[in-house]
N, CA, C and O atoms as a Tripos MOL2 file, in Angstrom:
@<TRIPOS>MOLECULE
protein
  304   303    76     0     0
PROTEIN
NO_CHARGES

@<TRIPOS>ATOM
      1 N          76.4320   40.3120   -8.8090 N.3       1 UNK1
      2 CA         76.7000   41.3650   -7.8620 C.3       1 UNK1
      3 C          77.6240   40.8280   -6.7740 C.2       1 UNK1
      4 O          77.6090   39.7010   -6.2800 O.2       1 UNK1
      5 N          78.5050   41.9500   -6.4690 N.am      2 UNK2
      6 CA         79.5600   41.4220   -5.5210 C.3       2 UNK2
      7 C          78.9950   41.9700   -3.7590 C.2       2 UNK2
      8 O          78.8240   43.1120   -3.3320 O.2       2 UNK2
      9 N          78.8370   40.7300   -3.1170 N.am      3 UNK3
     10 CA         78.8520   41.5240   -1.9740 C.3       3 UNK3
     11 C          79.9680   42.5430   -1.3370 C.2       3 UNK3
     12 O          81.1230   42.3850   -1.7330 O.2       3 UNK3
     13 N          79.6560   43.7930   -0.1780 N.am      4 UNK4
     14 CA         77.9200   43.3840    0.2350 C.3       4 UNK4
     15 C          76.6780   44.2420   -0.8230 C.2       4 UNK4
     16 O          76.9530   45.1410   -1.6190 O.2       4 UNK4
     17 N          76.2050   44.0480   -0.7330 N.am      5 UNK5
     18 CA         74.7790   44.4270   -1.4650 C.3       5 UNK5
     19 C          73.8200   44.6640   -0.6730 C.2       5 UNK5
     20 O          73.7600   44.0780    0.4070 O.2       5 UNK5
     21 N          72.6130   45.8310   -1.1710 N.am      6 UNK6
     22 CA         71.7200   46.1230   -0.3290 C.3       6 UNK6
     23 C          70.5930   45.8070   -1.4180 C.2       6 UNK6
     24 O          71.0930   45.9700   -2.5310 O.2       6 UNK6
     25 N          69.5800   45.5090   -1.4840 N.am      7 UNK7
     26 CA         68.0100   46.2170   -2.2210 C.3       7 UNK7
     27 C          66.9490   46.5860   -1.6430 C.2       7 UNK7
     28 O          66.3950   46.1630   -0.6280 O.2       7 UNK7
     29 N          66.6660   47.5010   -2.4330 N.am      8 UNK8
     30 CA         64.9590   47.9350   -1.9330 C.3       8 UNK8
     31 C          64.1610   47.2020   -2.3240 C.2       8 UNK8
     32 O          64.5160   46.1060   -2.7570 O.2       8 UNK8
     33 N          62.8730   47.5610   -2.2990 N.am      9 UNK9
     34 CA         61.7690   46.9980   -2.3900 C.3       9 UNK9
     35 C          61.6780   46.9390   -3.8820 C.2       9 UNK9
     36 O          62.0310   47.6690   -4.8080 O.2       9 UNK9
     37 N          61.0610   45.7770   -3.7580 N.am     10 UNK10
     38 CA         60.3780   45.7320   -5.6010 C.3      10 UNK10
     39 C          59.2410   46.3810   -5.9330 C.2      10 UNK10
     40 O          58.1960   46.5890   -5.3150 O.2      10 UNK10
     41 N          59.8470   46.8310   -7.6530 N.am     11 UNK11
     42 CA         58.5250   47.8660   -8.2220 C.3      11 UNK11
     43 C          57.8440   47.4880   -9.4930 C.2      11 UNK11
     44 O          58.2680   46.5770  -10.2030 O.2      11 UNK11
     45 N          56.9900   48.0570   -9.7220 N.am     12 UNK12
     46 CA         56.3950   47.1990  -11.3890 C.3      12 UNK12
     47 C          56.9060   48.6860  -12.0910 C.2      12 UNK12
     48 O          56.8070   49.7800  -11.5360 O.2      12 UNK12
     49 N          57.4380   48.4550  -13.3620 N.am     13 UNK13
     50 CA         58.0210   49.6500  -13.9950 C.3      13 UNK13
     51 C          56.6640   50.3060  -14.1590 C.2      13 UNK13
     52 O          56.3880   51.2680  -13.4420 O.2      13 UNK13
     53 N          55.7810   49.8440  -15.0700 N.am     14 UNK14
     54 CA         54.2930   50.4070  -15.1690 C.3      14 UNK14
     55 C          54.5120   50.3170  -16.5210 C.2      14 UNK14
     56 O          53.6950   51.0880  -17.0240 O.2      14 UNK14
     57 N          55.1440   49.8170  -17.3610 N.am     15 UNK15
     58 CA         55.6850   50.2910  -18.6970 C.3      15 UNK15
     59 C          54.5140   49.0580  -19.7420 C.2      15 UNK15
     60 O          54.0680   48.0760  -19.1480 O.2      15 UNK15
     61 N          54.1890   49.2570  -21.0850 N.am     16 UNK16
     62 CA         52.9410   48.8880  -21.7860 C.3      16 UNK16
     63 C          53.9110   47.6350  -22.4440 C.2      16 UNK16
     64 O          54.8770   47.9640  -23.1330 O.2      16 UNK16
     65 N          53.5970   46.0960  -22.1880 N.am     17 UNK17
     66 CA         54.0800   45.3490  -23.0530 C.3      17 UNK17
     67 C          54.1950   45.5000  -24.5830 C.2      17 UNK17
     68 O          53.3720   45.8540  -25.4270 O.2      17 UNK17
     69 N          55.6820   45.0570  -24.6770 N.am     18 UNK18
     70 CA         56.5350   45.4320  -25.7910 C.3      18 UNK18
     71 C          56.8500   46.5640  -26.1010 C.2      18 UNK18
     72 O          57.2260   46.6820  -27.2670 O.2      18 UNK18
     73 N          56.8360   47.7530  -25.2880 N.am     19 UNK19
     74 CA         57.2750   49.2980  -25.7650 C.3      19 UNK19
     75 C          58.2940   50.0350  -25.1720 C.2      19 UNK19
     76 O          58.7990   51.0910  -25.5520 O.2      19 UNK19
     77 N          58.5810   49.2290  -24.0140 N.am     20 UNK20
     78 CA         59.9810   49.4980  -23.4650 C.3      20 UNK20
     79 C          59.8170   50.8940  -23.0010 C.2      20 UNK20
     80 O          60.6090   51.7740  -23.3380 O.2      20 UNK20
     81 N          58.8000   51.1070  -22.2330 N.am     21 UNK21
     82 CA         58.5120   52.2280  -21.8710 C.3      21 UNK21
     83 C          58.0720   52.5560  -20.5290 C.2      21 UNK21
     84 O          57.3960   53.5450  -20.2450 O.2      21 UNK21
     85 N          58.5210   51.6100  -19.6570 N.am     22 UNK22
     86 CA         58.2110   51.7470  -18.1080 C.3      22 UNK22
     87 C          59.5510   52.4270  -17.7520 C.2      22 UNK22
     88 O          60.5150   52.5180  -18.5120 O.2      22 UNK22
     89 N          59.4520   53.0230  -16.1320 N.am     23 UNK23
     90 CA         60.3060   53.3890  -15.4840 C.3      23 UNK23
     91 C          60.5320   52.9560  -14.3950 C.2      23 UNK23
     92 O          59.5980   52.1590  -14.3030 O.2      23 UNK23
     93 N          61.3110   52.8360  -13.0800 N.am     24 UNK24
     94 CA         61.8790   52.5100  -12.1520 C.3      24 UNK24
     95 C          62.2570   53.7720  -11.5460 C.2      24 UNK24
     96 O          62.9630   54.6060  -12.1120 O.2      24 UNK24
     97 N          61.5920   53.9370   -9.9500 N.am     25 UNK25
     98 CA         62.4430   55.0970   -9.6930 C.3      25 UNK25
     99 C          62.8840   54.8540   -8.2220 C.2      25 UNK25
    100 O          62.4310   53.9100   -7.5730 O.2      25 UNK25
    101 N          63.8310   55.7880   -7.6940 N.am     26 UNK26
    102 CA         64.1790   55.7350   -6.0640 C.3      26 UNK26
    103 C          64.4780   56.7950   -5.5200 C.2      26 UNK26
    104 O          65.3040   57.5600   -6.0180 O.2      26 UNK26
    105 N          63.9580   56.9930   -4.5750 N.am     27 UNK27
    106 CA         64.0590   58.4430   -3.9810 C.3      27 UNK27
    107 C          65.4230   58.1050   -2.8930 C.2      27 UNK27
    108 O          65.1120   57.4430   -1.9030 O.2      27 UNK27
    109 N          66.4050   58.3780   -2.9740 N.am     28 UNK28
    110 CA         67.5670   57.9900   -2.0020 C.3      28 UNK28
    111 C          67.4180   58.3810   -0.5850 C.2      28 UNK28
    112 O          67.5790   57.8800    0.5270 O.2      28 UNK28
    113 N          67.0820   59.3700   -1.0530 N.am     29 UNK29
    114 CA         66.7790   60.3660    0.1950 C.3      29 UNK29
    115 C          65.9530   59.3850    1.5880 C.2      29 UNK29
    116 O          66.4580   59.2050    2.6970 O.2      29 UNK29
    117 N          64.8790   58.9750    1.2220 N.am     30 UNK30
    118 CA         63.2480   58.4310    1.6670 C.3      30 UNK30
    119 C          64.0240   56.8550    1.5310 C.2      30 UNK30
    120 O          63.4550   56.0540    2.2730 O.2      30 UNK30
    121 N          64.9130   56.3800    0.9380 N.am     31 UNK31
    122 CA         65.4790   54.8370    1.3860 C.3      31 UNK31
    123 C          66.1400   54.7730    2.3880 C.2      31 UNK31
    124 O          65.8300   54.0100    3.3030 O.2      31 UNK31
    125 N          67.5660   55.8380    2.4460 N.am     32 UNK32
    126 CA         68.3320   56.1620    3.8470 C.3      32 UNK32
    127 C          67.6660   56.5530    4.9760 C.2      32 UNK32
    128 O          68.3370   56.7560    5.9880 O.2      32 UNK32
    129 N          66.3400   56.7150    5.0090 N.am     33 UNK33
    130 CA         65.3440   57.3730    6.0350 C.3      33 UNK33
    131 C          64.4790   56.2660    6.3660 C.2      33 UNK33
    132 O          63.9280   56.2520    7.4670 O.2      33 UNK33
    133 N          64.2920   55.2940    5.4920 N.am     34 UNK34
    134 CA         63.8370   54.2140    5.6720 C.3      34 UNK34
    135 C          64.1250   53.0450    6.3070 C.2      34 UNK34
    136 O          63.3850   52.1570    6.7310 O.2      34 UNK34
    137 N          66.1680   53.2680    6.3130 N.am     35 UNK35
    138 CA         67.0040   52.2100    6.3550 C.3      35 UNK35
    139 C          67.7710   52.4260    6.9710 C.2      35 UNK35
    140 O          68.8740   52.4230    6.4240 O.2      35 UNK35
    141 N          67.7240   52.7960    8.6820 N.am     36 UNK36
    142 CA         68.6200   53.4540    9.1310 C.3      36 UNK36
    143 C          70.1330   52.7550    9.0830 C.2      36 UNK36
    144 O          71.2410   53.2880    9.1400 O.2      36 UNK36
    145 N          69.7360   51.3040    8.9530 N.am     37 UNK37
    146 CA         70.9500   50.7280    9.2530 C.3      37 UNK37
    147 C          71.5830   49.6600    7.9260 C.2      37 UNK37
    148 O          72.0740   48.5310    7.9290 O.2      37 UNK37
    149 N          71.2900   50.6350    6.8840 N.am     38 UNK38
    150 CA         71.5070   50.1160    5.5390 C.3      38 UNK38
    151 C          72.9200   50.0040    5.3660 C.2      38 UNK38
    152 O          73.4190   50.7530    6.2070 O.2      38 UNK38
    153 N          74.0170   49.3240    4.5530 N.am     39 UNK39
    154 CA         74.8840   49.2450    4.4490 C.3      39 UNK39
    155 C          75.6910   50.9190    4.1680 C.2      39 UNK39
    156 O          75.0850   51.7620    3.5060 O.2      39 UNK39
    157 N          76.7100   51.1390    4.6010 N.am     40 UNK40
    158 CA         77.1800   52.1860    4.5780 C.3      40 UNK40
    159 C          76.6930   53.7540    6.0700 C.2      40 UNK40
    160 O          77.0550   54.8300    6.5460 O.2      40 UNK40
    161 N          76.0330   53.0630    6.0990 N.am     41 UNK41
    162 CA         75.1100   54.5050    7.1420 C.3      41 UNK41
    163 C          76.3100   54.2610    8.3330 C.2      41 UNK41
    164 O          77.1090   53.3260    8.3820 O.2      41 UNK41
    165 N          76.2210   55.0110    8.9500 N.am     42 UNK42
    166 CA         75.9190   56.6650    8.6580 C.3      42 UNK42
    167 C          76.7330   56.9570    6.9860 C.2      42 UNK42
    168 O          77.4760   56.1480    6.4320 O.2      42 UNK42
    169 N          76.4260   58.0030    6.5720 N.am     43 UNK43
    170 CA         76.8940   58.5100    5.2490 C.3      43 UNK43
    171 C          77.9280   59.5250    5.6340 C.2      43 UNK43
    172 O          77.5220   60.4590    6.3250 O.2      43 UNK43
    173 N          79.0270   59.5030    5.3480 N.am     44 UNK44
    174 CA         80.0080   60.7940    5.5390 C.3      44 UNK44
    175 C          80.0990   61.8330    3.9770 C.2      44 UNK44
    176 O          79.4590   61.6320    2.9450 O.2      44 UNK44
    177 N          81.0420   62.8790    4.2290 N.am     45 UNK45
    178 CA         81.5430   63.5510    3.1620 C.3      45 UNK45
    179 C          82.3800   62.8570    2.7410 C.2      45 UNK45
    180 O          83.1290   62.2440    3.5020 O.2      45 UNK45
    181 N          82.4710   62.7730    1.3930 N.am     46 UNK46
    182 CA         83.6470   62.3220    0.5930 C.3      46 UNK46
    183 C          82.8190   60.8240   -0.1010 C.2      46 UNK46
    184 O          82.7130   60.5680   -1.3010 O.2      46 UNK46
    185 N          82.2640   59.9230    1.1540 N.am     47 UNK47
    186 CA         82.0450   58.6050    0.9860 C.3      47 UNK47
    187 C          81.1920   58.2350   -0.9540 C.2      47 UNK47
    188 O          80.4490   59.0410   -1.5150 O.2      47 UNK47
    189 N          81.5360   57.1230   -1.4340 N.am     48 UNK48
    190 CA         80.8280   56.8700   -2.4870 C.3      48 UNK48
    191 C          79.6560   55.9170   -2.3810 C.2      48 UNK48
    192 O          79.4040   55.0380   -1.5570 O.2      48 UNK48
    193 N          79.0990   56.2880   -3.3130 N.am     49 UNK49
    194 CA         77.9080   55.3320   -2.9780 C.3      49 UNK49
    195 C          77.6610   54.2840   -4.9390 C.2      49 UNK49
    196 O          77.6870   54.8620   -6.0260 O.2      49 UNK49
    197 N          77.5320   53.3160   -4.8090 N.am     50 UNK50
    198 CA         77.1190   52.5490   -5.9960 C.3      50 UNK50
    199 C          75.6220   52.2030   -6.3200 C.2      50 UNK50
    200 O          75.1350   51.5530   -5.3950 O.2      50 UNK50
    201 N          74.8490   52.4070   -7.2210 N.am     51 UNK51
    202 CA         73.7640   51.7850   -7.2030 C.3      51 UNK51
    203 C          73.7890   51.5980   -8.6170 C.2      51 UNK51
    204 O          74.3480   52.2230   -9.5190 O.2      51 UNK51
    205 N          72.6330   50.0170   -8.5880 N.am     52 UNK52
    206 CA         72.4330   49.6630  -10.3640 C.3      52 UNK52
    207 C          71.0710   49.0420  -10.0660 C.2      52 UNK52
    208 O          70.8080   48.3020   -9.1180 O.2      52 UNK52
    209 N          70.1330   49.5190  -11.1650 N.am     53 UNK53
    210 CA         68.8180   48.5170  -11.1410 C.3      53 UNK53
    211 C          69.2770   47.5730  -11.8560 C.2      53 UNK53
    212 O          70.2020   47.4960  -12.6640 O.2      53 UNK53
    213 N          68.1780   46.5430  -11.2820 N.am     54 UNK54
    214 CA         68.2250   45.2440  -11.6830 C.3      54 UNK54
    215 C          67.2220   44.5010  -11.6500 C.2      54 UNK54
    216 O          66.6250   43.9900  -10.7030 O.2      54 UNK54
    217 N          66.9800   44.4440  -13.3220 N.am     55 UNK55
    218 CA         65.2100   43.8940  -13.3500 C.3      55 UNK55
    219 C          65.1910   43.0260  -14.7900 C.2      55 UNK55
    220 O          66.0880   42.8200  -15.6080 O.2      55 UNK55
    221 N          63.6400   42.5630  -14.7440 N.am     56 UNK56
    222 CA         63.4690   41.2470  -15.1920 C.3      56 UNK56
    223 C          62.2920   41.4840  -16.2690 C.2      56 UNK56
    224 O          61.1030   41.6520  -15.9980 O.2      56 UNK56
    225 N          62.8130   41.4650  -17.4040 N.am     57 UNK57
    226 CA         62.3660   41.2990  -18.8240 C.3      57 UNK57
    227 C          62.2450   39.8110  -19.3770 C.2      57 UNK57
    228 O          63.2320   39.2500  -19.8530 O.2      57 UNK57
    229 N          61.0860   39.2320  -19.3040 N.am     58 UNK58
    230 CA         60.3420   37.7340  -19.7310 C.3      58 UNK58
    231 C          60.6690   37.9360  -21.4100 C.2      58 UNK58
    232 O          61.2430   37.0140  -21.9880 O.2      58 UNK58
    233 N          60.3410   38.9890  -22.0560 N.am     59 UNK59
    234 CA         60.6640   38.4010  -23.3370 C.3      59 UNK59
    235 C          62.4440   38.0090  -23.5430 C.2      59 UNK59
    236 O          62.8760   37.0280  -24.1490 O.2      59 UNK59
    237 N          63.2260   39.0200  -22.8910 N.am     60 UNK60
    238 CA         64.7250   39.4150  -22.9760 C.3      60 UNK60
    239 C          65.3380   37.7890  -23.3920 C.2      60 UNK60
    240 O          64.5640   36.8740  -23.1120 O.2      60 UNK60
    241 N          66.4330   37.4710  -23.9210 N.am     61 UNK61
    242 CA         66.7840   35.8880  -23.8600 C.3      61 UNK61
    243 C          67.4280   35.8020  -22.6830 C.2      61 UNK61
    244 O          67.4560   34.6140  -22.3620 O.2      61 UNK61
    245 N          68.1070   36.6680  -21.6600 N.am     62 UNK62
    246 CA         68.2210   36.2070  -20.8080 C.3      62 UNK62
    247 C          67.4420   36.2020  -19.3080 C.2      62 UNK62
    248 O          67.8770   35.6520  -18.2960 O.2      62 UNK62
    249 N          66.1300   36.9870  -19.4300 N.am     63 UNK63
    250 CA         64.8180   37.2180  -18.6700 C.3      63 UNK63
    251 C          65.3310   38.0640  -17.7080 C.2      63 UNK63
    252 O          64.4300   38.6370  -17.0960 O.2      63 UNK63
    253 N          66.8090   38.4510  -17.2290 N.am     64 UNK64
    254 CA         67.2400   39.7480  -16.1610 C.3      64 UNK64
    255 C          68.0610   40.6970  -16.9480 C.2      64 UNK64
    256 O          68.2680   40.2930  -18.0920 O.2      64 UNK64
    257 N          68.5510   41.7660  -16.6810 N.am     65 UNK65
    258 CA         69.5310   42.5540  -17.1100 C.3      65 UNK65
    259 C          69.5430   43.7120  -15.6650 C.2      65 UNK65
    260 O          68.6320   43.8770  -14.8540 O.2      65 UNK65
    261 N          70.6770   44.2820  -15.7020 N.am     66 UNK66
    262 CA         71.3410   45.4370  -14.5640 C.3      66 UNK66
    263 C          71.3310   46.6160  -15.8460 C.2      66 UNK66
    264 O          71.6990   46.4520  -17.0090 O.2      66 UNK66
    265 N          70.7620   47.8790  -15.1810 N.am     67 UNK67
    266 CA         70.7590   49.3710  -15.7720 C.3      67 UNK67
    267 C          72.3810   49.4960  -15.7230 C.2      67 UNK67
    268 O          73.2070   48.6550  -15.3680 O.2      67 UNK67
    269 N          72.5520   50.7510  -16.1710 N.am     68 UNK68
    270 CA         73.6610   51.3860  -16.3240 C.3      68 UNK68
    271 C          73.9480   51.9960  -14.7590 C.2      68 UNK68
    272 O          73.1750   52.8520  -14.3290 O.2      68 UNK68
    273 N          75.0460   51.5420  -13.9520 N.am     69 UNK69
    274 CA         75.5360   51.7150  -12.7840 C.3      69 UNK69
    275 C          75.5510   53.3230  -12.6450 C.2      69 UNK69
    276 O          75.7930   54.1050  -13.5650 O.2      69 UNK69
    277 N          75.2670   53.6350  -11.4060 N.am     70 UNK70
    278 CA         75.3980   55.3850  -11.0020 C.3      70 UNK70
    279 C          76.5510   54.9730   -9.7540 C.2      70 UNK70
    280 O          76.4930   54.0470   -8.9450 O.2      70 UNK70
    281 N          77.6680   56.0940   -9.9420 N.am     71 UNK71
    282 CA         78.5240   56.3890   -8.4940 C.3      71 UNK71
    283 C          77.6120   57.8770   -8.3280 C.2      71 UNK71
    284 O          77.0360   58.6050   -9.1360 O.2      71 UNK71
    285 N          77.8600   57.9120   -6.4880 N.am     72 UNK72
    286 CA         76.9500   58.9230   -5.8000 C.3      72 UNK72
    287 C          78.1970   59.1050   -4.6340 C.2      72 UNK72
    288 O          78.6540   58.4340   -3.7090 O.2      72 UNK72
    289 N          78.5330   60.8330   -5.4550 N.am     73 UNK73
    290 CA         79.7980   60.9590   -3.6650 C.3      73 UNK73
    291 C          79.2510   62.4460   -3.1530 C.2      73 UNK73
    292 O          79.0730   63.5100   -3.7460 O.2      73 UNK73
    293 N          79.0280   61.9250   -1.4770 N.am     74 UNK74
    294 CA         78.5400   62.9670   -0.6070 C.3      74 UNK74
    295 C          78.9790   64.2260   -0.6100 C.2      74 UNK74
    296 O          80.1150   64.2760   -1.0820 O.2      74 UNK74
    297 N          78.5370   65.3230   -0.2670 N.am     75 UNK75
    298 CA         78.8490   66.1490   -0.5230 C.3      75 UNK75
    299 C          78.1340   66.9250    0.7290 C.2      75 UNK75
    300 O          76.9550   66.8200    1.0690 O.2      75 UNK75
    301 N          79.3490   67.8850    1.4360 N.am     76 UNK76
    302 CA         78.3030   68.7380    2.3240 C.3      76 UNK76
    303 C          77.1640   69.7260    2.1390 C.2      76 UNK76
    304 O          76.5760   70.1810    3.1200 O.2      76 UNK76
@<TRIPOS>BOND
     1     1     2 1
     2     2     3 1
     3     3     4 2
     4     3     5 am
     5     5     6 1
     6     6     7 1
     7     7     8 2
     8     7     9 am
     9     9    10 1
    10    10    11 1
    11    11    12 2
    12    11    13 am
    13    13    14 1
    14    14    15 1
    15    15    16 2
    16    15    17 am
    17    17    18 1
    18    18    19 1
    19    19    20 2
    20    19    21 am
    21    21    22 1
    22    22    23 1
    23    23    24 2
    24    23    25 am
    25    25    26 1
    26    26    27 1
    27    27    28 2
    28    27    29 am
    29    29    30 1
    30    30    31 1
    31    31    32 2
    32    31    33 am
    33    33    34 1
    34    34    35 1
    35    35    36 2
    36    35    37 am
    37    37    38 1
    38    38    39 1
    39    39    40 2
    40    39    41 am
    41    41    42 1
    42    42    43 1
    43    43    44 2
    44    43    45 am
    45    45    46 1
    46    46    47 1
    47    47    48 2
    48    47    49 am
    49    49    50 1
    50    50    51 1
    51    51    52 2
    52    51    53 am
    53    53    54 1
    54    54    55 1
    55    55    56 2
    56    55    57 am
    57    57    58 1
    58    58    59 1
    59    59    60 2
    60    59    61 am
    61    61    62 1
    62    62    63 1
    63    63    64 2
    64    63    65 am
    65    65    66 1
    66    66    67 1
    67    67    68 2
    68    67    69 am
    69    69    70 1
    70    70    71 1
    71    71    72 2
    72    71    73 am
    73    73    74 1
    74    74    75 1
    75    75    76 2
    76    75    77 am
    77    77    78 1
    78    78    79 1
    79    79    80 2
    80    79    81 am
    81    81    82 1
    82    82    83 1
    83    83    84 2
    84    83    85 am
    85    85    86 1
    86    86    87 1
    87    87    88 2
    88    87    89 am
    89    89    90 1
    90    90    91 1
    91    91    92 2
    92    91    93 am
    93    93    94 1
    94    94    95 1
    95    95    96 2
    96    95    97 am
    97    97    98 1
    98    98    99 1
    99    99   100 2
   100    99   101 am
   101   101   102 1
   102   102   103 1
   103   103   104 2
   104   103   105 am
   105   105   106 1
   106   106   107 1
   107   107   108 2
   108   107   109 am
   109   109   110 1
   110   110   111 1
   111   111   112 2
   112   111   113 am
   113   113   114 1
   114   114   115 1
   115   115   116 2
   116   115   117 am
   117   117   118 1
   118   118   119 1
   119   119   120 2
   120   119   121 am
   121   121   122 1
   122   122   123 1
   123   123   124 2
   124   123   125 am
   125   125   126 1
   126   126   127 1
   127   127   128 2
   128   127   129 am
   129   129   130 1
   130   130   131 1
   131   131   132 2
   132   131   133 am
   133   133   134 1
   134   134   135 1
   135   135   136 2
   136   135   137 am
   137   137   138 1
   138   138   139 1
   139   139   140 2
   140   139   141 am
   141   141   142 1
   142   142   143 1
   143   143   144 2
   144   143   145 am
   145   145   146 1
   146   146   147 1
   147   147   148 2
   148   147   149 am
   149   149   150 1
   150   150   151 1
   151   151   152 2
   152   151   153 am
   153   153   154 1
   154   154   155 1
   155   155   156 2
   156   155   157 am
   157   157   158 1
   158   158   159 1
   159   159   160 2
   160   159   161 am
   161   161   162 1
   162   162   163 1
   163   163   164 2
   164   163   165 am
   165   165   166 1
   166   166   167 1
   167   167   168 2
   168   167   169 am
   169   169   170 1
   170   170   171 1
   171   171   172 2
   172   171   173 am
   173   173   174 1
   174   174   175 1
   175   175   176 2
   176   175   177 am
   177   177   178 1
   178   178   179 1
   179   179   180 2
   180   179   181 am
   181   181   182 1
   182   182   183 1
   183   183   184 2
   184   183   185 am
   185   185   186 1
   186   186   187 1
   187   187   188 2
   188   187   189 am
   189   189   190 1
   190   190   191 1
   191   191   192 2
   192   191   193 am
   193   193   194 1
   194   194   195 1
   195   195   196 2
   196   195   197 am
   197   197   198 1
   198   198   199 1
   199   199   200 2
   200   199   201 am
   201   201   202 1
   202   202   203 1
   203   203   204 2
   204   203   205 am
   205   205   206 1
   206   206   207 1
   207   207   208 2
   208   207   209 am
   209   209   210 1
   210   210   211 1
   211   211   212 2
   212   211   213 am
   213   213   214 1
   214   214   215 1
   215   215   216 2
   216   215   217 am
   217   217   218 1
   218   218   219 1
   219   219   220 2
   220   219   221 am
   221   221   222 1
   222   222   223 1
   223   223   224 2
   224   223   225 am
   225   225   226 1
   226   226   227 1
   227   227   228 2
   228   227   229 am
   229   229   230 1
   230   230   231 1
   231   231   232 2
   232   231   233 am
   233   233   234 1
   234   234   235 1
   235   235   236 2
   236   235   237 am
   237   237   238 1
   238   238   239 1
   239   239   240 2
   240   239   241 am
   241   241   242 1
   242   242   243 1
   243   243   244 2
   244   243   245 am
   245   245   246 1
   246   246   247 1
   247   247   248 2
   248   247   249 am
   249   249   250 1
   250   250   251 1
   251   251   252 2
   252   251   253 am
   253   253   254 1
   254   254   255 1
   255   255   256 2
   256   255   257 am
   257   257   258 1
   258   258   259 1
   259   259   260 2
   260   259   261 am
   261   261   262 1
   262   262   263 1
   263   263   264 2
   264   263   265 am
   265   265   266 1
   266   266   267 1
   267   267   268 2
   268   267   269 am
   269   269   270 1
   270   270   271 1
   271   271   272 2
   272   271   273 am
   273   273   274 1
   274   274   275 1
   275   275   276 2
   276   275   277 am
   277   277   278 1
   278   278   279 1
   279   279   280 2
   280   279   281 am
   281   281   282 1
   282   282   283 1
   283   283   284 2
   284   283   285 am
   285   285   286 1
   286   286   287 1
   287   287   288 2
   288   287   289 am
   289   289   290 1
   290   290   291 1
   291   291   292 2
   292   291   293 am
   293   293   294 1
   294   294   295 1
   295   295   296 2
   296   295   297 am
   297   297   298 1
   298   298   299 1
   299   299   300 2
   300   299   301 am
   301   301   302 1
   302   302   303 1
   303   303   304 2
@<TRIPOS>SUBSTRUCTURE
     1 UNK1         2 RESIDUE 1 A UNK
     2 UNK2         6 RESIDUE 1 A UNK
     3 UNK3        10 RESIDUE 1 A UNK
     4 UNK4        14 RESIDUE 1 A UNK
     5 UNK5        18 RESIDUE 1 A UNK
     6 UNK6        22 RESIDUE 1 A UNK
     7 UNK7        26 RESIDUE 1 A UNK
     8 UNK8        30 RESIDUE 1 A UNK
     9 UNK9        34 RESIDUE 1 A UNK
    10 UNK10       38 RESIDUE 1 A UNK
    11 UNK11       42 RESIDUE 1 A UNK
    12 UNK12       46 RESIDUE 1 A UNK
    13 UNK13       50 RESIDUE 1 A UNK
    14 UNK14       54 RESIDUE 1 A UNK
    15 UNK15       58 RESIDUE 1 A UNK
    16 UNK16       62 RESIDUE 1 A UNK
    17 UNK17       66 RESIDUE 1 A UNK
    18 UNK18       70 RESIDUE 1 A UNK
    19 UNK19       74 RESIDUE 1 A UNK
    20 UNK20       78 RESIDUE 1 A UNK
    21 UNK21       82 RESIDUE 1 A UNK
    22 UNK22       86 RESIDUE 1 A UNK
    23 UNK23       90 RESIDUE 1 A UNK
    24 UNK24       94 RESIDUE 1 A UNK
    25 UNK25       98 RESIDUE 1 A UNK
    26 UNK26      102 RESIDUE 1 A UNK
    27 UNK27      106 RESIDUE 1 A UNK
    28 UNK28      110 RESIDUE 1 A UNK
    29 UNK29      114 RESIDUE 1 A UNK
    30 UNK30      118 RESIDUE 1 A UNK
    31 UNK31      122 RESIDUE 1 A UNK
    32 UNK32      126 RESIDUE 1 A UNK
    33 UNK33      130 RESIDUE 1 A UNK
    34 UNK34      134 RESIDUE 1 A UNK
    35 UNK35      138 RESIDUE 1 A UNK
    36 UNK36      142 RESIDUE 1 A UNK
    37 UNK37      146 RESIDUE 1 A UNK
    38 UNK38      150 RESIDUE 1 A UNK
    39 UNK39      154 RESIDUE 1 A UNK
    40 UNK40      158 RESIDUE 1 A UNK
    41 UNK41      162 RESIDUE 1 A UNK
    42 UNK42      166 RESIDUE 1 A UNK
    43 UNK43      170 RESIDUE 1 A UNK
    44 UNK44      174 RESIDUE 1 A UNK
    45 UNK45      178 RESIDUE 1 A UNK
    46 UNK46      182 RESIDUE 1 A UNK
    47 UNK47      186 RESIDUE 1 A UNK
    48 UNK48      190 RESIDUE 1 A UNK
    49 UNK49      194 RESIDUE 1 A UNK
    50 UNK50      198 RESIDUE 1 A UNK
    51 UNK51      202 RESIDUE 1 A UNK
    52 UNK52      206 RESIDUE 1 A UNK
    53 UNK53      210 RESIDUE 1 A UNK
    54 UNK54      214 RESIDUE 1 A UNK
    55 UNK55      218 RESIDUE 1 A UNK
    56 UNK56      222 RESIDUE 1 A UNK
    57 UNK57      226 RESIDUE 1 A UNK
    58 UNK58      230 RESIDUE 1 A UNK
    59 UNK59      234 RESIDUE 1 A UNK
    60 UNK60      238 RESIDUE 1 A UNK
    61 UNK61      242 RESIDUE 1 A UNK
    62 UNK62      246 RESIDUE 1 A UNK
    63 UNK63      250 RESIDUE 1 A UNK
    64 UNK64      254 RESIDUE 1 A UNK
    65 UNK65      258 RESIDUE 1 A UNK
    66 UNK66      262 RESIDUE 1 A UNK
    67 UNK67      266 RESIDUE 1 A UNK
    68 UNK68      270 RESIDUE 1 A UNK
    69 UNK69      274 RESIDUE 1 A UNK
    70 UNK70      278 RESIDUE 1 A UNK
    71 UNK71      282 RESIDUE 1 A UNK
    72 UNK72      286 RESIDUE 1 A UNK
    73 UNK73      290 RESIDUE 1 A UNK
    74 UNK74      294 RESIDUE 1 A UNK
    75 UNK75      298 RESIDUE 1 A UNK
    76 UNK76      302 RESIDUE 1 A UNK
């Protein structure tokens, strides 16, 4: 990851060993409310926003991997 970078808090997916069936979630909304002074804030119109999970699979061969990246542009 290239700075700058922000993260939230860590979560347990909840998902049943070996079934690849947990989830990860984030309420954006309730993080920016959380974070007043998170990278980017204030938020304008137009502005983009990047986010990617990034979590840690023990069996995986390389024990981390990053989700599939989301762009997020404001909107009035």
């Amino acid at each position: 990851m290239k700075a700058p970078t922000a993260r939230a808090a860590a979560q347990l997916s909840g998902g049943a060993v070996g079934s690849c069936d947990g989830t990860l979630t984030l309420d954006w909304n309730a993080f920016q409310a959380a974070n007043p002074g998170s990278l980017g804030s204030p938020f304008t119109v137009g502005q983009k926003v990047y986010v990617q999970g990034w979590f840690r699979d023990p069996p995986a061969c390389k024990a981390t991997s990053l989700s599939d990246a989301l762009e997020m542009t404001y909107v009035p």
